[in-house]
C-alpha positions in Angstrom: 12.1 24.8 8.3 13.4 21.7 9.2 14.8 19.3 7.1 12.2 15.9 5.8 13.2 12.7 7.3 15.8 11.0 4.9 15.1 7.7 3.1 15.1 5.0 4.2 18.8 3.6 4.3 19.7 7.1 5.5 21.3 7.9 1.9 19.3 9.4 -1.1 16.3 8.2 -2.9 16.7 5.8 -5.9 14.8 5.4 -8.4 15.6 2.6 -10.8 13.6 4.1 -13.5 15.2 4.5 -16.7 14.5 7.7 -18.9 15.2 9.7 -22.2 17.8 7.8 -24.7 18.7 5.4 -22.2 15.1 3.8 -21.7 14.5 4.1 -25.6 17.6 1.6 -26.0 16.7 -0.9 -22.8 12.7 -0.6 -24.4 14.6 -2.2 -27.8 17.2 -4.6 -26.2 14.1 -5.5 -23.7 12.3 -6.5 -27.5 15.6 -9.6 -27.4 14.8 -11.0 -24.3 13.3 -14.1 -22.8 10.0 -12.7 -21.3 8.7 -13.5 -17.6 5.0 -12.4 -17.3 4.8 -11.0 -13.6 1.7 -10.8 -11.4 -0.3 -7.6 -10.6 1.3 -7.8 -6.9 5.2 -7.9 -8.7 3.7 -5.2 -11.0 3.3 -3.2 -8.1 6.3 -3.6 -6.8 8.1 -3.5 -9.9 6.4 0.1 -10.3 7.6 1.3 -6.2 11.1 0.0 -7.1 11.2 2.4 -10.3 10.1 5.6 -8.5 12.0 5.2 -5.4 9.4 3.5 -2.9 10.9 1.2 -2.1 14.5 3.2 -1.6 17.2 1.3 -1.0 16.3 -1.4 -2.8 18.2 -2.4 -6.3 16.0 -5.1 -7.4 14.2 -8.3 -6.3 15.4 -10.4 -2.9 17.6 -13.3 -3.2 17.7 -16.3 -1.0 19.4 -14.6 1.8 17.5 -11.9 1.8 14.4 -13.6 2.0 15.0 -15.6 4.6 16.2 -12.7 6.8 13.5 -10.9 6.0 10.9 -13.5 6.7 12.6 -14.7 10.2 14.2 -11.1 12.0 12.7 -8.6 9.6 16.3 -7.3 8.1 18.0 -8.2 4.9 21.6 -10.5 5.3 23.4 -7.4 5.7 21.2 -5.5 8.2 18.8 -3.5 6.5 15.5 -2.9 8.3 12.5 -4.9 6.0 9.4 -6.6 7.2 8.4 -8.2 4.1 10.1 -9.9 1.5 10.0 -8.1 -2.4 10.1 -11.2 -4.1 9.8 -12.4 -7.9 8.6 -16.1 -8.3 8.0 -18.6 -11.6 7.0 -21.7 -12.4 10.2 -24.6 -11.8 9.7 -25.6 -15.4 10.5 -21.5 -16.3 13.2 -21.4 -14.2 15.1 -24.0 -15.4 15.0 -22.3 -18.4 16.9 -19.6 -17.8 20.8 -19.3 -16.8 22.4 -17.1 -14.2 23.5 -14.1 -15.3 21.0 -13.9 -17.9 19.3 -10.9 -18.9 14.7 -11.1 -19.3 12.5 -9.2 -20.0 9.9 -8.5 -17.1 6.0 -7.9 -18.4 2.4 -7.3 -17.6 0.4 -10.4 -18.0 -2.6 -8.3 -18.3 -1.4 -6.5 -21.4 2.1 -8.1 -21.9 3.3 -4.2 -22.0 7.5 -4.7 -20.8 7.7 -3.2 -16.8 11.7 -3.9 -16.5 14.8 -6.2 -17.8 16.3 -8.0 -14.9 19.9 -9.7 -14.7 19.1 -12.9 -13.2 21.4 -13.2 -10.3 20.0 -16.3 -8.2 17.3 -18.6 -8.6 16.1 -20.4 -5.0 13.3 -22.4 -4.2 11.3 -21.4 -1.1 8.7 -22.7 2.1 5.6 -20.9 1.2 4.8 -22.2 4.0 7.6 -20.7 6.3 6.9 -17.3 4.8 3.3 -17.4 5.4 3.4 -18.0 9.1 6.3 -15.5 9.4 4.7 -12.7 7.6 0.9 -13.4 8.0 0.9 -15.4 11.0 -1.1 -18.2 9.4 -1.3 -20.8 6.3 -5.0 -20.8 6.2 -5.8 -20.3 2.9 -9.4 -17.8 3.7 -5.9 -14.9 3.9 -5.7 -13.4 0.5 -2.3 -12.6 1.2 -1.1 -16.4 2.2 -3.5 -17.5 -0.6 -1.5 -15.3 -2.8 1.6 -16.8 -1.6 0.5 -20.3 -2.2 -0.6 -20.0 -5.6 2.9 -18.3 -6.9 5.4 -19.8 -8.4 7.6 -22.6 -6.4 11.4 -20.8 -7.7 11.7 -16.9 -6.6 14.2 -15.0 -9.1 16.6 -12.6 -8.1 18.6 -9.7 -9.5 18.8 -5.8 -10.7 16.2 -4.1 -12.2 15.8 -1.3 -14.8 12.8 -0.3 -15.1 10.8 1.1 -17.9 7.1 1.8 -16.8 5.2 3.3 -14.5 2.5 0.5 -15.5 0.0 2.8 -16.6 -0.9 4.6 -12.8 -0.5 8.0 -14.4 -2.1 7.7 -16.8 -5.6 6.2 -15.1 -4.6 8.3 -12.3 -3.0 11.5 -13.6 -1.5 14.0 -10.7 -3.3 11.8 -8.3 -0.1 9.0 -8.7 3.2 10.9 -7.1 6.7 9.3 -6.7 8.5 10.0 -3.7 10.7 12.9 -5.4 7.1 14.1 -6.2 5.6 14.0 -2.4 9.0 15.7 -1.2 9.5 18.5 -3.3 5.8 19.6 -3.1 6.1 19.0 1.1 9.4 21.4 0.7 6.8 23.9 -1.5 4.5 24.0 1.4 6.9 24.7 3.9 6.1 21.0 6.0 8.5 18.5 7.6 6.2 16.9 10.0 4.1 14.8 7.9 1.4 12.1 8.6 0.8 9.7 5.8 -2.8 8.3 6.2 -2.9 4.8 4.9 -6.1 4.0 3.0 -7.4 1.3 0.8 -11.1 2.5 1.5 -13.3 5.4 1.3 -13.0 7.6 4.0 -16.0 7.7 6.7 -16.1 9.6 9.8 -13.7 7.8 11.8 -11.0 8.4 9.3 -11.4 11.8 9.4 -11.3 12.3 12.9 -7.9 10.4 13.1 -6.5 12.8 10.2 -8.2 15.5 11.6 -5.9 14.3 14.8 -2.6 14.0 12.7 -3.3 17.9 11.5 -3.6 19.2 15.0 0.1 17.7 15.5 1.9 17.7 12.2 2.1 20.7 9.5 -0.3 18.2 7.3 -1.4 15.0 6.2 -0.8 12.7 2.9 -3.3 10.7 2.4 -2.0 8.2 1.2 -4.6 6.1 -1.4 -3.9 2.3 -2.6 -4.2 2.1 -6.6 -3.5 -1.4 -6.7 -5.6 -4.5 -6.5 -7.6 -5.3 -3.5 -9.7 -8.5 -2.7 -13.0 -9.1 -4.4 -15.9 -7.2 -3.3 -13.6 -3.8 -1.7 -14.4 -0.9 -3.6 -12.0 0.5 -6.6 -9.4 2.9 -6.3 -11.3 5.3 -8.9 -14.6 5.3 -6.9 -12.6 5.6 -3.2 -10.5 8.8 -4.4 -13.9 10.3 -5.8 -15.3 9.8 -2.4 -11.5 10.9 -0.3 -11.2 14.1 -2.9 -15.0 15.1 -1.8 -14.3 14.9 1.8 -11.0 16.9 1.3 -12.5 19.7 -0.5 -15.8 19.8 1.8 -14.3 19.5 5.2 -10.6 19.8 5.7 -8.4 23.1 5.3 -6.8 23.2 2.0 -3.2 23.9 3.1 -3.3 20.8 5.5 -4.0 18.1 3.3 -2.6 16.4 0.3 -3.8 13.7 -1.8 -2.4 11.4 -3.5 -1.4 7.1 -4.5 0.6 4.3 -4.8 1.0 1.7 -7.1 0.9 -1.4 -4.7 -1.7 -4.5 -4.1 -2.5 -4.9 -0.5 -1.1 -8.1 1.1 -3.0 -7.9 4.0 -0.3 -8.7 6.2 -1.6 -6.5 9.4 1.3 -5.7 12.0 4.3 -6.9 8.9 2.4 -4.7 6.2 2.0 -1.6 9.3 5.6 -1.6 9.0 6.1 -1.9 5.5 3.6 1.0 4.8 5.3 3.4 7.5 9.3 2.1 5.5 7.9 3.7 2.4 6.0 6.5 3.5 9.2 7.6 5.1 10.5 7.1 1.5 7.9 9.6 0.3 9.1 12.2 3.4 6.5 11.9 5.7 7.9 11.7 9.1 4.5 10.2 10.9 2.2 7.1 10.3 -1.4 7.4 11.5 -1.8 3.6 13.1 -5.5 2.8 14.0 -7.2 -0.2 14.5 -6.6 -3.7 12.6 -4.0 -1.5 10.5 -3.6 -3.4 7.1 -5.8 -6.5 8.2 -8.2 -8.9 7.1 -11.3 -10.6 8.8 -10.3 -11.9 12.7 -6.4 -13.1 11.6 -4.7 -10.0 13.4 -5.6 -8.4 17.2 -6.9 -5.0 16.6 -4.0 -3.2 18.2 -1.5 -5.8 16.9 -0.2 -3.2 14.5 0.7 -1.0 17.6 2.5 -2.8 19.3 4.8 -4.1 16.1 6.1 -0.3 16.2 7.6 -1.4 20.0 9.1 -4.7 18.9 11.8 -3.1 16.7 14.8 -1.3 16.9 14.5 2.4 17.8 16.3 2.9 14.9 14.8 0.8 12.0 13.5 3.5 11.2 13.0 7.4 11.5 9.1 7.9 10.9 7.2 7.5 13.8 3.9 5.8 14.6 0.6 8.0 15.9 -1.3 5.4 17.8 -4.9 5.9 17.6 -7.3 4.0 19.6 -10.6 3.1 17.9 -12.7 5.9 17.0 -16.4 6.4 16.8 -19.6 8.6 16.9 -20.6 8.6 20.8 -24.0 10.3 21.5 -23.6 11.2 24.4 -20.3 13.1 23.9 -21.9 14.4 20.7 -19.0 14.2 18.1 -16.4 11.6 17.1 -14.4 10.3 20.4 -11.9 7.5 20.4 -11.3 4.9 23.4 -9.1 7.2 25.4 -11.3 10.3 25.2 -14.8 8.7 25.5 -15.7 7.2 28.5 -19.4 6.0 27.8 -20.7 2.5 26.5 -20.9 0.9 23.6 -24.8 1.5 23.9 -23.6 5.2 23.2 -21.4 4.4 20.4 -21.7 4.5 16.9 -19.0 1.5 15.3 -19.2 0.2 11.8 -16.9 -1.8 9.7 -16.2 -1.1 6.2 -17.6 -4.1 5.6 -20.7 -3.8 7.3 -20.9 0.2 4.7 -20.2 -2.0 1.9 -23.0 -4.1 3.0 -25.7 -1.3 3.7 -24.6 0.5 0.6 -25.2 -2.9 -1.9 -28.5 -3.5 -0.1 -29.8 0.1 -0.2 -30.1 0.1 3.7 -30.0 4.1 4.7 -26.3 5.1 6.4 -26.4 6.9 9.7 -25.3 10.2 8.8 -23.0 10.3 11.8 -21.0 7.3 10.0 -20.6 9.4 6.5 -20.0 12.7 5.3 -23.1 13.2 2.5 -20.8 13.9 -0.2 -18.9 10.5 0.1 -22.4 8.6 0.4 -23.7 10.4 -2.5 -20.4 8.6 -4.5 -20.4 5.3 -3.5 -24.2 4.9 -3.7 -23.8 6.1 -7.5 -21.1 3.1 -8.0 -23.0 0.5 -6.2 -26.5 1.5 -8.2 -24.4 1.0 -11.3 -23.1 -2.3 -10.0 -27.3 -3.3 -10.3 -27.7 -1.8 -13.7 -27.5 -4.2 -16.3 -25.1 -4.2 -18.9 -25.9 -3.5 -22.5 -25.6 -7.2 -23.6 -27.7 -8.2 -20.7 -30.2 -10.6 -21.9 -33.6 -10.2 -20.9 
C-alpha cells in the first residue's frame, strides 16, 4: 500500500492538545489567568489547532503573518495558507494585557476554558484589507466579511495549549475524528487515495453522484461534515449527518465510504476557503478534494467555477492533495440518470438543477421534492426537522 500524503508542512502532525497530568495542571493554572472570551468561529479554530487540523500551526497569526497571508497566501516565512487563523479583542481588552503574558482562552457560550495562550504580539488590523483579500468584497450581505467587521479591532498572537475539544465529542460521539483518527482508520482499511467530500448540507443527488465519481477513482471517500456554525436559516449539523448517514447506509458500498466531522464555522470565503478546506483535509490524509460548483460560497459573491481555477493559481507545490474538478451535476431526462456538464449534452429544458436553497425552501413550505433531486430516506429526515420547526413549543401561548 502506499504511503498517505504527509501533513501539511511535509513534517508530522501536531496536535497542541494537552492530556493526562499535564492538562490537569494547565486546567488549574488556566483557573489564575486573565480570561479572553473567544467567538464560536476562534472556538473552532481553537479546537482544529488542538487535534492537529490545522498542522503546522503553533498558535494564532501575528502581524506578519496576517498580512502575508491575506496579500500572497503564505505566512512571512513561506508556508502555504489562504486564510488568516486570527484571535481578535476589543482595544480597551487589549490594552489590558502585557506581552508575554499568559490568558486564559474561553467559550463565551458556556465560559468552559478552550486554551491558555502566551501573548506574543498584539497588532491592529484593516478589516477592510482582509475582507477584499480573502472574500473579494466589503459588502456587509457576506456573513464571512460581516463576521470580520463586527470582531474586535486588535488581533492577539501567540502559542497555544489547548485543553478542549469544545464539546464536538461529546454532541457528536465517533462521528468527530482528529486527523490521527481519519489516518489510522484510512491505514486499517488499506486506502491512500482518499477524496474528502466537503459538506455543510445534506446530501441530495448531485452530491452523490460526485462521491459516487471520487469512488470510481480513489480507494474511498471521507465525507467530510461541518459541526460548526452556519448562517441563519442552513440546516444543523445534527439533522444533515442524520440525512448523510441514511444515504451512506442505503446507497453507497460500505467499504468505500467514511463518515465523519470537523469542528469549524464556515467563513464562506469561496475560492480562499476551497483552499483552506483541501490544506486540512490533506492534514486528515486524504490525498483528493472533490471541487464542484460555487465550492464554499455564498449567494452571487463568487463565479461558480472560481474555486477551480484557485487550484491553478498556486504553486504546484503548496500543497500535495489534489483537486477533482467536477462540473455541475444534475438529473437529465433524457440521459435518464445524474450527468454533469461534460457528459450531458442536452438542455437545460432536460435538466433537473436545484439549489440548496431552493430544498430548503420547498421543504419549509411543504412543496413535494422531485424524487430525482433526493434519495427518500434523506427527505423523510429533513421533512421530520422542518415539521418540528412548525410545531409549537410547550410555552407557546395560544
Amino acid at each position: 500500500m502506499r504511503p498517505l500524503v504527509q501533513p501539511h508542512g511535509g513534517g508530522e502532525l501536531r496536535p497542541l492538545l494537552l492530556d493526562g497530568a499535564e492538562a490537569a495542571a494547565e486546567h488549574a493554572r488556566a483557573a489564575t489567568l486573565p480570561q479572553l472570551r473567544v467567538s464560536s468561529r476562534e472556538r473552532g479554530d481553537i479546537v482544529m489547532l488542538g487535534i492537529g487540523g490545522f498542522t503546522p500551526l503553533e498558535g494564532f497569526m501575528g502581524g506578519a503573518d496576517w498580512r502575508s497571508v491575506c496579500d500572497d497566501m503564505h505566512t512571512a516565512g513561506g508556508l502555504f495558507w489562504p486564510i488568516p487563523i486570527t484571535l481578535s479583542t476589543s482595544t480597551t481588552q487589549a490594552a489590558a494585557l502585557a506581552v508575554g503574558q499568559d490568558i486564559a482562552l474561553v467559550d463565551s457560550d458556556d465560559g468552559h476554558v478552550l486554551a491558555t495562550m502566551r501573548v506574543d504580539e498584539k497588532y491592529s488590523i484593516d478589516k477592510s484589507r482582509e475582507c477584499v483579500r480573502v472574500f473579494k468584497t466589503v459588502d456587509e450581505a457576506h456573513p464571512g466579511v460581516r463576521m470580520v467587521m463586527q470582531q474586535g479591532e486588535v488581533n492577539l498572537a501567540g502559542p497555544l495549549k489547548v485543553l478542549s475539544r469544545g464539546g464536538f465529542p461529546e454532541k457528536y460521539g465517533d462521528l468527530f475524528m482528529s486527523p490521527q483518527q481519519t489516518r489510522k482508520l484510512f491505514a486499517s482499511l488499506g486506502w491512500s487515495r482518499i477524496a474528502a467530500f466537503q459538506t455543510r448540507n445534506p446530501m441530495h443527488r448531485s452530491h452523490e453522484y460526485l462521491a459516487k465519481v471520487a469512488v470510481e477513482v480513489c480507494d474511498g471517500v471521507l465525507v467530510h461534515s461541518l459541526l460548526g456554525a452556519l448562517k441563519p436559516g442552513d440546516i444543523p449539523a445534527e439533522v444533515r449527518t442524520r440525512a448523510i448517514g441514511a444515504l451512506a447506509r442505503n446507497y453507497f458500498v460500505p467499504s468505500t465510504i467514511v463518515q465523519a466531522g470537523y469542528p469549524l464555522d464556515m467563513r464562506y470565503a469561496g475560492p480562499r476557503e476551497a483552499l483552506l478546506h483541501a490544506l486540512f483535509r490533506q492534514n486528515y490524509g486524504c490525498s483528493h478534494l472533490i471541487v464542484g460548483r460555487d465550492h464554499a460560497g455564498v449567494g452571487s459573491f463568487y463565479g461558480p467555477f472560481e474555486a477551480h481555477h484557485i487550484f491553478d493559481e498556486i504553486p504546484d507545490d503548496a500543497l500535495q492533495i489534489r483537486p477533482l474538478k467536477i462540473d455541475v451535476s444534475f438529473w437529465c431526462y433524457r440521459c435518464g440518470g445524474m450527468a454533469s456538464g461534460r457528459t450531458c449534452p442536452h438542455g437545460d429544458a432536460d435538466r433537473l438543477q436545484v439549489s440548496g436553497t431552493q430544498l430548503r425552501k420547498w421543504l419549509s413550505e411543504g412543496h413535494p421534492v422531485p424524487a430525482e433531486f433526493s434519495r427518500p430516506e434523506v427527505l423523510e429526515i429533513l421533512r421530520e426537522y422542518y415539521a418540528g420547526l412548525d410545531r409549537p413549543g410547550p410555552d407557546a401561548t395560544r
